[in-house]
C-alpha angles and dihedrals in degrees: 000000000000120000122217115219098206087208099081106357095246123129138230118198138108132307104318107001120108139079099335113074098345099255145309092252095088110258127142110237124251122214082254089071112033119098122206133193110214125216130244106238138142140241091257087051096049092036085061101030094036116024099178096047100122099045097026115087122209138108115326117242102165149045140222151177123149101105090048136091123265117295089008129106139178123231113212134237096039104251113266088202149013123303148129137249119230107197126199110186129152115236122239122253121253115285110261106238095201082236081117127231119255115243117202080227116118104236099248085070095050091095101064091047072060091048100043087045086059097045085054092045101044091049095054122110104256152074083310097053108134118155105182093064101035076055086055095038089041086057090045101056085041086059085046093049091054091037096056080034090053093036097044097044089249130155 
């Protein structure tokens, strides 16, 4: 038998019991042990696939969150019961301050960090995808890397 813990939603029982399926002992899941990944949408989205989303009740099946307010989302249909929502998000980094980050770079090598930031930027998948110049960029951090490597006795 697998045991909710109404903290966080997850499940402890034997080899393949849980959350997931509600058990191999052949019991038919109740809506207190079965876990659901909802899916990311938005309001145009719900207002054509589910037109009474915001009045009708039943079992959430999607996400949103592009007509709320920041670090706030909607769940749709509107549960019909008690659950609980289990959110796995990733944090955002530290707010750069524009008071720069000191590199342990001499300042005659900076450049090609620029150009090798570039390189990495300009063959990205996205609106800035060029690659024709990260190919350029890529070739001249690659100049700066056996220069300081020639100039430094390097290998």
């Amino acid at each position: 038998m697998t045991q909710i813990d109404q903290n966080d939603g997850y499940g402890t029982g034997e080899y393949g019991e849980g959350g997931y399926g509600g058990g191999g002992s052949n019991q038919v899941p109740t809506s207190a042990n079965v876990t659901r990944a909802l899916t990311p949408t938005d309001t145009w989205e719900l207002d054509t696939a589910l037109n009474l989303w915001p009045s009708g009740a039943g079992t959430p099946i999607t996400w949103w969150q592009t007509t709320l307010a920041q670090q706030r989302l909607g769940i749709a249909p509107v549960p019909d019961n008690v659950g609980a929502l289990n959110l796995l998000y990733v944090a955002l980094a530290t707010t750069l301050t524009g008071a720069g980050v000191n590199l342990a770079v001499p300042d005659d090598w900076t450049p090609y960090i620029l150009w090798g930031t570039l390189q990495e930027l300009l063959s990205s998948d996205g609106p800035a995808f060029d690659p024709l110049r990260a190919q350029y960029c890529g070739r001249r951090y690659s100049e700066g890397v056996e220069l300081a490597r020639v100039v430094l006795g390097g290998n």
